[in-house]
N, C-alpha and C positions, 0 to 999 in steps of 0.2 A: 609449582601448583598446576597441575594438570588436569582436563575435566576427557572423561573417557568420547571415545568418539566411535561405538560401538556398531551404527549402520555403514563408516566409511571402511573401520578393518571389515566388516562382511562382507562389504561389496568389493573390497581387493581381494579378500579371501576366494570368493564366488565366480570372480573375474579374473582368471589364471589364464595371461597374455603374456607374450612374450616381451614387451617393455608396458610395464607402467611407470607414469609419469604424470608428477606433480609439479605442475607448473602456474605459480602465484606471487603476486609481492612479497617481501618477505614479512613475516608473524602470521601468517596465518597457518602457522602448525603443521609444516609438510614432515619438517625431520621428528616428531614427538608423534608423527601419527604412522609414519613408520615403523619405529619402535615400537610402538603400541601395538601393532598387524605383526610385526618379524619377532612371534616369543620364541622361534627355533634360531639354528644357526642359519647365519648370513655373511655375505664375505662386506664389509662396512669400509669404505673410502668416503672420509672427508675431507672434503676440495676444497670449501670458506669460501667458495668464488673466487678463487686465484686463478691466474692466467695459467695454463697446461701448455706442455708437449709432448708430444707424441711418446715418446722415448723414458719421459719421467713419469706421465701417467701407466703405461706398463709397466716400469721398471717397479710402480707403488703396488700393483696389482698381483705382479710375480712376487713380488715379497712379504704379500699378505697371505698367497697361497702358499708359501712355505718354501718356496721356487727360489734361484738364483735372480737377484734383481737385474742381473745385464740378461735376461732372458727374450730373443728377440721376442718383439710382438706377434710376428706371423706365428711363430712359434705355440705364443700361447695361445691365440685364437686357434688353431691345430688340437693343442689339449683340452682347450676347452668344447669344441667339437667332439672329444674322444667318445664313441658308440658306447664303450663299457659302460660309462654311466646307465644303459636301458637293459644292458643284461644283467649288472649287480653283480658283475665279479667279484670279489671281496678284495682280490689282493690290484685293484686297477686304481690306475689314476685317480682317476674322478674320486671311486671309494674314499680313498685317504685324503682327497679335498674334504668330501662331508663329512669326516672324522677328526678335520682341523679343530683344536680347542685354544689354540690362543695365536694370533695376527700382530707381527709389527709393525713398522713404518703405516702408523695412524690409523690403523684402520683396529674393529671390536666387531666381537662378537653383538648384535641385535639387544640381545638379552643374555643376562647367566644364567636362566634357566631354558635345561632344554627341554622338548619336545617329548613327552611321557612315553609316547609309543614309538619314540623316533625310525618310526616308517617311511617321513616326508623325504624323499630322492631329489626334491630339488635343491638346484647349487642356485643360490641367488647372489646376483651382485648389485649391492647398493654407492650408487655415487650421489652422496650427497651436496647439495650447492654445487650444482655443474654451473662451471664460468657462462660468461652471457657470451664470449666472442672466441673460439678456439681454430686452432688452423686446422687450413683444409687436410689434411693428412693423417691428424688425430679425428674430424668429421667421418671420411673413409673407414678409419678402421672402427670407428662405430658403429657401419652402417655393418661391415663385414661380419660384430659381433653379431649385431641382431638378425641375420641373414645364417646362421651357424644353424646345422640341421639336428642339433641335439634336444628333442626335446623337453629336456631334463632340466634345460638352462632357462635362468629368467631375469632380467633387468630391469632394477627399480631407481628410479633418478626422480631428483627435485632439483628443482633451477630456476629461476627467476626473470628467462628468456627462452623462447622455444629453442631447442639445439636446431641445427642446419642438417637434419637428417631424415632418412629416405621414407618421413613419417606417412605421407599419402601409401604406399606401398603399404606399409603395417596395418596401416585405418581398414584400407580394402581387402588385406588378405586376415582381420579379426585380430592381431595379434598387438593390435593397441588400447589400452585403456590410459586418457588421459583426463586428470582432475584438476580444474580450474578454480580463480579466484572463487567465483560462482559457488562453487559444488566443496569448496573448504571453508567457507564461510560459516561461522557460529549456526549453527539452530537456535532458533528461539528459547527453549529449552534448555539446548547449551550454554546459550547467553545468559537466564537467569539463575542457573547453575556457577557458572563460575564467578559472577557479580556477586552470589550468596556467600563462596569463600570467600571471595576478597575485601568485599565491605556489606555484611551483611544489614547492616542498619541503615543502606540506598533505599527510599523511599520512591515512590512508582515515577513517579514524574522525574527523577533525576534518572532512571533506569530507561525510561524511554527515549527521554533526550540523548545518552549513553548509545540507545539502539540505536537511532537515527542520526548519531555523527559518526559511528563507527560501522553500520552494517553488518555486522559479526565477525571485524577484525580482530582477533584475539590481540594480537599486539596493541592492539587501539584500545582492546576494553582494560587491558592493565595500566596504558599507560596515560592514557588521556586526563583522566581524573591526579594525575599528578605534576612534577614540570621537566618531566624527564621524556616525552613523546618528542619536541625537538632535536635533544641532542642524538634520541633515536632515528629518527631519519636522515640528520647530520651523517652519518655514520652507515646506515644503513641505504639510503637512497642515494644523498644528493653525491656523495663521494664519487657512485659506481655512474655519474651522468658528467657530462661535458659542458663545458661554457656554455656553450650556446643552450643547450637542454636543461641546464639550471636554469639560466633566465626564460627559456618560454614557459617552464613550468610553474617559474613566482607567479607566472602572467596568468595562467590560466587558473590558480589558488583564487583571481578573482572574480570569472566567471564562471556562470551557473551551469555552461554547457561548451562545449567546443567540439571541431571537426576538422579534419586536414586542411579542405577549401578556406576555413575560415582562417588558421592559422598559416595558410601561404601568403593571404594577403596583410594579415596582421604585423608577421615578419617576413616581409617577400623580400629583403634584403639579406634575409639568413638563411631563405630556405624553411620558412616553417611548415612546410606542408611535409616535408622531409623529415623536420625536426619530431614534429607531432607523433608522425610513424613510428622513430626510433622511441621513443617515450611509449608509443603503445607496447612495442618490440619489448621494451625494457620490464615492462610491469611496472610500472610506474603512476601505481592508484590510480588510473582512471579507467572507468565503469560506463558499460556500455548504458545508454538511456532506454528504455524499454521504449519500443514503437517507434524509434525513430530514427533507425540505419544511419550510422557513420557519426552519431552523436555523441559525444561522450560527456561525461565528468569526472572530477578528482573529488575524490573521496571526501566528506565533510570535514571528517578529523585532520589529514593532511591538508587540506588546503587553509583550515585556520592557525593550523601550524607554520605554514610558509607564507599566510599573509602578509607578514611585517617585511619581507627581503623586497618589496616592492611599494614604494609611496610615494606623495608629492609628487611634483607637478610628470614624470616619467609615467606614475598610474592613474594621472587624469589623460594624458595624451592617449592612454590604451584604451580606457574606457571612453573616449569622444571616436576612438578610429573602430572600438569594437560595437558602438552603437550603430552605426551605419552601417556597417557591414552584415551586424545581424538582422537590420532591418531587410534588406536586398535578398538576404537568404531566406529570407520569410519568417524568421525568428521573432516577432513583433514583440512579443511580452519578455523577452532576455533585451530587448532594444530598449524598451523602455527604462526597465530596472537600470541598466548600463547608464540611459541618458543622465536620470537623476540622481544616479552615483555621481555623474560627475559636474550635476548642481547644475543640466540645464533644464529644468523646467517644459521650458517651450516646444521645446526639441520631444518631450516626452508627450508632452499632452498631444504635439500632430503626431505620433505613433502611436498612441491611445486610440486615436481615430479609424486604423488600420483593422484592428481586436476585428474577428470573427463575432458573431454577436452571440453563439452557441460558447463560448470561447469562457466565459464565467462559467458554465454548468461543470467545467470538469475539474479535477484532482482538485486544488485548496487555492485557485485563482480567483475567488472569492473574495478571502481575504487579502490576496496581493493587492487585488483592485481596490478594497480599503482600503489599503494602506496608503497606496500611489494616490488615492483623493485628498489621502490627508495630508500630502505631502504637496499638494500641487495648487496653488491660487485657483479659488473660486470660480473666477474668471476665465481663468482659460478653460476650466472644464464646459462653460456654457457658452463656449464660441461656433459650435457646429450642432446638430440637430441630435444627428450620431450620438458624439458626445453625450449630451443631452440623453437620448437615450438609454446608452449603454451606464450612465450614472443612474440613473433612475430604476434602471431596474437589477444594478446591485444592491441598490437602497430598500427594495421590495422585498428580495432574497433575503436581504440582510435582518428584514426586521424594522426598517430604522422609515417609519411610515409619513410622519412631518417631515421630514425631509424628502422622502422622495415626492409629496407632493408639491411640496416648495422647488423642487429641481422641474415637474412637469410643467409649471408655470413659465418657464424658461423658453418651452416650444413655442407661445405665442408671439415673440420676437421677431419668430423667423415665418409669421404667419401672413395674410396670404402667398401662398409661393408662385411665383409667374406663371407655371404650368397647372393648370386646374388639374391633372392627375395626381403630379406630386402632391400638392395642395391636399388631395381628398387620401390620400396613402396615409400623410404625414397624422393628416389629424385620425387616422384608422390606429396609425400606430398608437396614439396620446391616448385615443380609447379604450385600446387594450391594455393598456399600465394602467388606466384609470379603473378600470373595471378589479383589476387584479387590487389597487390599493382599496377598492371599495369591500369585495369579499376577504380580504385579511381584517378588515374591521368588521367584519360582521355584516355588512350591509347587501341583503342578496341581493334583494331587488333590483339596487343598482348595480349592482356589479351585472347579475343578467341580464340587463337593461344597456351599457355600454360593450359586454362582449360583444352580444350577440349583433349591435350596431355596427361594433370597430369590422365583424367579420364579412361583412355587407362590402368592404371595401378593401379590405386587404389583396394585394396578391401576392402569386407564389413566391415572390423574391422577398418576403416579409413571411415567411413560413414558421416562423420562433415565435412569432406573434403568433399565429393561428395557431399553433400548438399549444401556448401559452393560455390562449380564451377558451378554447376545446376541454382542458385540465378546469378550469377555475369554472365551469358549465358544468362539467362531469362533477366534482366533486359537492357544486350547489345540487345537483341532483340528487347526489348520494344521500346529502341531508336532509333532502325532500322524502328517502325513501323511491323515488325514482327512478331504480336501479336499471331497467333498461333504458331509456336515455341516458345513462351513465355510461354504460356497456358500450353503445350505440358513438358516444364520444369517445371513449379513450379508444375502440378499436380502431378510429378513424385517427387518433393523436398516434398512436403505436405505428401505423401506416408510415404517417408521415415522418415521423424519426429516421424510419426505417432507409425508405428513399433518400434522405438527404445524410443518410449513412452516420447520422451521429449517437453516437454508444449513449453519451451521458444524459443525451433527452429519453431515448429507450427505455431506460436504467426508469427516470422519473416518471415515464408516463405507466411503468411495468408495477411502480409503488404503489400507486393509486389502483393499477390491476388488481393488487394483492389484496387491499384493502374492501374491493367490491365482492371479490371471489368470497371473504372471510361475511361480508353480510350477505353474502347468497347465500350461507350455509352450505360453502364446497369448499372446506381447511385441507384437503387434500390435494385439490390443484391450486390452490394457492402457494401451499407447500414446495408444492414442485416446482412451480415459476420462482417464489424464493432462492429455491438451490441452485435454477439455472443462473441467476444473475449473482449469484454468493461466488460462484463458481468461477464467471468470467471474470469477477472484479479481485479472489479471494488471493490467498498467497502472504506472506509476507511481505510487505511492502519497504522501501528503501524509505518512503515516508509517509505523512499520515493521510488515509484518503475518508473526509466527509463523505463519498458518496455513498461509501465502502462499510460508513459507520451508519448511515441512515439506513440502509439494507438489515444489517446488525439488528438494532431497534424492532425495524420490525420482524424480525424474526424471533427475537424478545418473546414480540405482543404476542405470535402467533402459539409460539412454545406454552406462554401463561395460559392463553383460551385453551390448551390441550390437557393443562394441570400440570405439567412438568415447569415447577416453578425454580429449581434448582440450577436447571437447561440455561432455563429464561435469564439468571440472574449471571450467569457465566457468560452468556452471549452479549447482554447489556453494559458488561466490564470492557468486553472486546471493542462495543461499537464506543464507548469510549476511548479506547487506545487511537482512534480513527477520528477523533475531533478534537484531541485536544488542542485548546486556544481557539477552537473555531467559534465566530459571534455569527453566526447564523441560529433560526427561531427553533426548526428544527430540533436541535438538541435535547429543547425540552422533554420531547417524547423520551427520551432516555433517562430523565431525571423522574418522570411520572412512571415509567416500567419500574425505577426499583422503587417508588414509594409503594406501587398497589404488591410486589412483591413483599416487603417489608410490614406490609398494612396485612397481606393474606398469613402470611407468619406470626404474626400476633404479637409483632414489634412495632408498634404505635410512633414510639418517641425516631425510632430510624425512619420509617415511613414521613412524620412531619418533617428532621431532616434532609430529607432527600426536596423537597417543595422550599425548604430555605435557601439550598443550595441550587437550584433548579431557578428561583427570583434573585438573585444574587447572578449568577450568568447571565439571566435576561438583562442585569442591570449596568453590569458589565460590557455587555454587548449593546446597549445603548439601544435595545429592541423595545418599544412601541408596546405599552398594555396591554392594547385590545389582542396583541398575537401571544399572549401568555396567562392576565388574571383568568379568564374564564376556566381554560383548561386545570390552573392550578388551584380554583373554586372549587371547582365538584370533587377534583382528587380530593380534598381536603374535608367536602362533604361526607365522600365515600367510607375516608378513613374514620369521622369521626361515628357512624352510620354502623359501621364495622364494630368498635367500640362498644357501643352499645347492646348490639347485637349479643357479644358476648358477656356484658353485665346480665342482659336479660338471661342467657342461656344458664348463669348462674343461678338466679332468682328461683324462687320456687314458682309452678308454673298456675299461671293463674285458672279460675272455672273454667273459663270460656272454652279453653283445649287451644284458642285461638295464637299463635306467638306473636311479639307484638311488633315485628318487623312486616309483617302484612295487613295492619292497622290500616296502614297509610294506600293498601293497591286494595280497588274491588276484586271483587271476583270476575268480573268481563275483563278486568284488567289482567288478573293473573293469567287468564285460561289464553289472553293475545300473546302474555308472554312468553308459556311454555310452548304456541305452537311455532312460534319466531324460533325460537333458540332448538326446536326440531330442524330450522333450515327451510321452512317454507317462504315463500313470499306474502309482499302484500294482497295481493291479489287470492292466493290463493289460502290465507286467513278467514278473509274475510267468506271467500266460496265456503267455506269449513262453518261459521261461525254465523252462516247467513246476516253479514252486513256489508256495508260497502267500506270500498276501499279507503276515503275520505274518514269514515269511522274509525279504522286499522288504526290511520296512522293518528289520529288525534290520542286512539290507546296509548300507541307506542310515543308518543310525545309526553303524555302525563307522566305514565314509565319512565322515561329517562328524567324527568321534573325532580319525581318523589323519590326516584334510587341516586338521583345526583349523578348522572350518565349525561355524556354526549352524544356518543353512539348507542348504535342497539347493541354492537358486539361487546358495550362495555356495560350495559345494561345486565345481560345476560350476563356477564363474568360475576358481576357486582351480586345477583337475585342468586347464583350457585353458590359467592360465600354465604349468604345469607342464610342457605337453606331455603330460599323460598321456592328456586328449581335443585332438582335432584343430581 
């Protein structure tokens, strides 16, 4: 069962090099995507990865061309150079090569069928499973082929180790095209393509976990889901590795990441920095980490396939020698994980202390930080300030609001501090988490009342806080209707990201951008900001990224405010593939995009679905009401609002002419809404409408009251199904 792989025969096809070469662990389809690119003839050697020499690999090759097998090699690299091939002599050498129809000694024709116009003059020679270690002499006459001035000739190899040949040479004179694990790996596409042959009744969440143990290793997506992925790398891996390369690779089956440095000193009595090499040499599943040069990992799937060769008290020694070590390397959150794998607690919670405090906002360390809390005595988490900290406001992130303010209580402890700076820092700090747990509950005042205090005293080395109060300001603004002091904050939080160079506060402070642009009435440069951060974060991922998924969301939102509800409803599937399991509040916005999509479809009962399922994760995630009833109120208003709407539309229509979804808005009401949802400001309503701005927004607050709206942009969305705007 084979699923086509029609962009990679193109780009062999397109890319006519004098060696191409496929070189990846094995199953990931090099010899089947071969065959699938070579439908003419080819001269076909399969090697199996057997050790070669010099004399036996020609002697295969002269006997596949039809040649006398004791034919020296110099010989036939001579023929195989022969010029006739570019005149097209008829009765020449070469000619009666490409006129070969049947090969013995192991080697086939590509395919039986030939080529309709067989006009193609190239002689191609396919060595499949070239050995991982061949002697120098068979190397040379390698290099001598690929160095031959015919250029008629072409060389296609798959191997599972780079060969020791004069490859820089080829790179820089064009005449190389080489396909990596990387570049043979499943598509997405291909992935649910062949998942559909194989077990068509996989269900999303088994398909995804599928994605993300195997990364689009074919061999992985057949064999994983049965009990036969073992004996396959039995056979296929660990055979072609050596003692020592066996055992470092049980070892690193149970680490989250590894590097030569780390593995010299892990086994500096074996050589593991040496060892490590040979394993990368070998193709031996492990995967470059994105962003962080010389990192690697093994593969999901292989490494809980080989987790069992290595236990008791041998993989606790590894794990207590590879905690320390990752700490040193500055790996603090694989040190950690390492520490409580191997059940020490204490050891984990002082490396907890270490976290960057930026260090939660990126890929899914969120939940790790969960988890390690739930895993770690109370007590140790509330032995240092830090600590303290960094627990309180994953607890903020998280949703989980009695507890994080039960954890801020915890600063008082360590309160007055000898130094009256620190002293006034510490409690700056306790202000700004105080402030943030205040606006997640609804409570502006306060919360504007301790930002704006904490920020009186903070400085620069407390910058996540400033960023943190500047966001929780800006967005109290936004709800003011405020939008230049919105503006006026986040261009100053975007600054600051910027400078201290971290992507994933950018990323949130560009969310809240989006979201200002979208009540300025400018969807077009919000749009665009969208795409740029879609773009740096987009791709395929090896695993799931929240931040990746919250971007998703809103681009949901911003697709529904343009009426491409179909868009919206594809994107919002995406930005779920990107949180699954995540207990952050967030998410919600993705459970409320498909009810009001569901609800604009004139699907009622999926729409309240989707707000059952949306209270169900919040409940799950053990996230705090006040960060979820309200929002799932109004939805639920809206829908029901909607409903009605449409019974009325049925009804026969009353005297008045009046519909009765604008019972409930005056007409000074209406007239603020349509000029809102033209994109004007407050300011500039009220100039239009001759009132003041203080009037505007009491409009626009009754508005969002009586359409069941939080926003004005949802306002607006709500008053267009309505019919009440056009």
């Amino acid at each position: 069962m084979y699923v086509p792989r029609p962009h990679l025969s193109d780009l062999l096809k397109r890319e006519q090099r004098r060696l191409q070469l496929l070189c990846a662990p094995a199953g990931y389809g090099k010899t089947a995507l071969l065959r699938e690119y070579l439908r003419g003839e080819a001269i076909w050697l399969s090697l199996a990865g057997l050790p070669q020499t010099l004399d036996g690999l020609s002697g295969m090759l002269a006997c596949a061309l039809g040649l006398a097998a004791d034919t020296e090699p110099d010989v036939l690299l001579a023929m195989l150079d022969s010029r006739n091939l570019e005149t097209g002599q008829s009765h020449s050498l070469a000619s009666q090569l490409l006129q070969l129809t049947a090969f013995p000694c192991r080697s086939w024709l590509a395919s039986d069928e030939a080529r309709p116009d067989n006009q193609d003059l190239m002689l191609r020679l396919v060595f499949d499973d070239l050995p991982a270690q061949m002697p120098t002499d068979l190397n040379h006459w390698f290099d001598q082929l690929l160095a031959l001035q015919n250029p008629n000739l072409q060389v296609l190899v798959t191997c599972r180790r780079r060969p020791d040949w004069n490859l820089p040479h080829l790179l820089l004179t064009n005449q190389l095209l080489e396909l990596d694990a990387r570049q043979l790996a499943l598509r997405p596409d291909e992935f649910e393509s062949l998942v559909s042959l194989l077990a068509p009744e996989t269900d999303t969440a088994s398909r995804e976990t599928l994605w993300h143990q195997t990364g689009g290793w074919c061999a992985g997506v057949r064999l994983l889901p049965s009990s036969l992925l073992s004996p396959y790398l039995e056979r296929e891996l660990l055979t072609r590795q050596s003692e020592e390369q066996q055992e470092v690779l049980f070892g690193l089956a149970h680490l989250s990441k590894a590097s030569a440095d780390l593995c010299e000193q892990l086994w500096e009595g074996q050589q593991g920095g040496r060892v490590f090499r040979c394993l990368l040499d070998n193709q031996a599943f492990l995967l470059p980490i994105d962003n962080q040069p010389g990192w690697y990992r093994l593969l999901p799937a292989v490494a809980q396939a080989l987790q069992g060769r290595l236990s008791g008290a041998p993989l606790n020694r590894l794990r207590l020698r590879a905690c320390q070590l990752l700490n040193v390397l500055g790996q603090v959150d694989d040190a950690v994980e390492q520490a409580l794998s191997a059940d020490q607690p204490e050891v984990a919670a002082t490396y907890m202390e270490r976290l960057w405090l930026s260090w939660i906002l990126s890929e899914r360390h969120l939940d790790r930080f969960m988890d390690w809390r739930e895993r770690i005595e109370p007590q140790l988490l509330q032995s240092s300030p830090r600590l303290i900290y960094l627990c309180a406001k994953a607890l903020l992130f998280s949703g989980r609001l009695d507890e994080a303010q039960a954890c801020l209580q915890g600063l008082g402890h360590f309160l007055p501090l000898p130094d009256p700076q620190r002293n006034r820092r510490l409690l700056a700090n306790w202000q700004g988490l105080f402030g943030t747990l205040q606006a997640l509950r609804g409570n502006t005042q306060q919360a504007r009342l301790h930002c704006r205090a904490a920020l009186q005293d903070l400085s620069a080395q407390d910058w996540l806080s400033v960023l943190l109060c500047h966001c929780i300001l800006a967005r109290i603004a936004m709800q003011t209707a405020d939008l230049a002091e919105a503006q006026a904050l986040l261009q100053h939080s975007l600054e600051l990201a910027r400078r201290q160079g971290c992507h994933e506060s950018e990323v949130l402070v560009n969310i809240d951008r989006v979201r200002l642009m979208m009540l300025q009435g400018d969807p077009d440069q919000a749009h665009s900001l969208l795409c740029t951060e879609l773009a740096r974060l987009g791709g395929r991922r090896a695993k799931p990224c929240p931040l990746l998924g919250r971007l998703l969301f809103l681009h949901g939102e911003w697709l529904l405010q343009q009426g491409q509800t179909g868009e919206a409803e594809q994107v919002a599937q995406a930005g779920f593939v990107q949180v699954r399991d995540c207990c952050a509040p967030f998410v919600l916005h993705g459970y409320l995009l498909l009810s009001e999509i569901a609800s604009r479809n004139q699907d009622p009962k999926k729409a309240h679905l989707m707000l059952y399922e949306a209270e169900r994760r919040m409940h799950w995630g053990k996230i705090d009401r006040a960060c979820y009833q309200g929002p799932i109120a109004a939805q639920k208003a809206r829908i029901v609002q909607r409903e009605k709407t449409l019974e009325s539309a049925k009804a026969p229509a009353r005297s008045s002419g009046v519909p009765d979804y604008q019972d409930d808005l005056t007409p000074r009401e209406v007239s603020v809404l349509k000029l809102l949802a033209e994109g004007m400001s407050v300011r500039e309503v009220g100039s239009r409408l001759c009132i003041s701005e203080n009037t505007v927004k009491s409009h626009a607050k009754n508005i969002n009251v009586k359409l069941g709206a939080c926003r004005r942009t949802q306002a607006i969305s709500c008053a267009k199904a309505m019919g009440i705007l056009a």
